[in-house]
C-alpha positions in Angstrom: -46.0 4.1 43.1 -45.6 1.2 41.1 -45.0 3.2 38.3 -42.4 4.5 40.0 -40.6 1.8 40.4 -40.6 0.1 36.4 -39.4 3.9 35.7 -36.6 3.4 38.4 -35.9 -0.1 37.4 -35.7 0.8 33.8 -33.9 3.8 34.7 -31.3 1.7 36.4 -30.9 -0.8 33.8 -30.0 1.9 31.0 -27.8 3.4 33.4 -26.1 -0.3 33.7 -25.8 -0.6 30.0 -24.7 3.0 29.2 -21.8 2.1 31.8 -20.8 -1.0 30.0 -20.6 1.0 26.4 -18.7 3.3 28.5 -16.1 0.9 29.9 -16.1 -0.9 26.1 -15.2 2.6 24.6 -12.4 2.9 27.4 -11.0 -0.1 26.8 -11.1 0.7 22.8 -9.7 4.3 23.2 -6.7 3.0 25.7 -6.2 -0.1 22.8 -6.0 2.9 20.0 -3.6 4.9 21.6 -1.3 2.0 22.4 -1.8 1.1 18.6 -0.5 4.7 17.7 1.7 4.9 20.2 3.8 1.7 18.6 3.4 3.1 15.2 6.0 5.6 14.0 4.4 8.7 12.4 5.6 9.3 8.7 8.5 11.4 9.6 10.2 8.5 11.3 8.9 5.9 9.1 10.5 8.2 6.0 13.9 8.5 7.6 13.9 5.2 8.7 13.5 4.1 4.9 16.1 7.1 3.8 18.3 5.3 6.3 18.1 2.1 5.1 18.4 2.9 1.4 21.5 4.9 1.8 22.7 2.2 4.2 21.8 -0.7 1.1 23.7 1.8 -1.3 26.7 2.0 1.0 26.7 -2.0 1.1 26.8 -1.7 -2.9 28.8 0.2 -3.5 31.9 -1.7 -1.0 30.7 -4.3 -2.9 31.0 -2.7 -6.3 34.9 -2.3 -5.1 35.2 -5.3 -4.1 34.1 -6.9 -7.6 36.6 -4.0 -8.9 39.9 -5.4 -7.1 38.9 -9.2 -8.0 41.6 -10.2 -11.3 39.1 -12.8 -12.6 36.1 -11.0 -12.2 38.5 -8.2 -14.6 39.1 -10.2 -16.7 35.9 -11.7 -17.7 34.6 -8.4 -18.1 37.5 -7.5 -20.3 36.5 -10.6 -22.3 32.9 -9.6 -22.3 33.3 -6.5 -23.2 35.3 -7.3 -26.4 32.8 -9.6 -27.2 30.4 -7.4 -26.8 32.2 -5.0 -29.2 32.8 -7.0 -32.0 29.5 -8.5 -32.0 28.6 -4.9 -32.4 31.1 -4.6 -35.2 29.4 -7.8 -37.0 25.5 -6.3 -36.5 27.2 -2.8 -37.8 28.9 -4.7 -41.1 26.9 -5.0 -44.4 28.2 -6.5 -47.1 26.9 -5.8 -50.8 26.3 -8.9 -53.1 27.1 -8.5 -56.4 24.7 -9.9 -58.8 23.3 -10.6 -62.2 20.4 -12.0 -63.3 20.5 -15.0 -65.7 18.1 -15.3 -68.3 16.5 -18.8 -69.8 17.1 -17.3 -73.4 20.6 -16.9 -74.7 21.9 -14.4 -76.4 24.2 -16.1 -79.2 
């Protein structure tokens, strides 16, 4: 009878720990779908970069015509852009040296 009893106590007392493990895995499995649930899946998460990126290139690109319409910012890149070109023009120039050789002995 006794024996009986440390089996039912001991049955009991696994019984009481495999219900904690139980509630523990609960509350883990409820945590990890609210973790996926607030994170988009790669579709959204790929559009939602798409649209950002076409959104940045839009902002560029009103900027780019706003630069465009500014007379000073023109002008400098007028001025730039010549000096860009004639440095071009000095790299692309050569210029040949004429030479001779002078010799210590003299010829006369």
């Amino acid at each position: 009878m006794a024996d009986l009893e440390i089996s039912n106590q001991s049955l009991l007392k696994i019984n009481q720990m495999l219900e904690t493990t139980v509630r523990q895995q609960a509350k883990q499995v409820a945590s990890f779908k609210q973790k996926m649930m607030t994170i988009p899946n790669d579709d959204e998460q790929k559009k939602r970069e798409t649209d950002q990126l076409l959104l940045q290139h839009q902002i560029l690109l009103e900027n780019e015509d706003d630069w465009e319409k500014d007379e000073q910012f023109n002008r400098l890149r007028r001025m730039t852009e010549s000096l860009i070109e004639e440095a071009q023009k000095a790299l692309d120039y050569r210029v040949e040296i004429g030479a001779r050789v002078l010799s210590s002995s003299s010829n006369s």
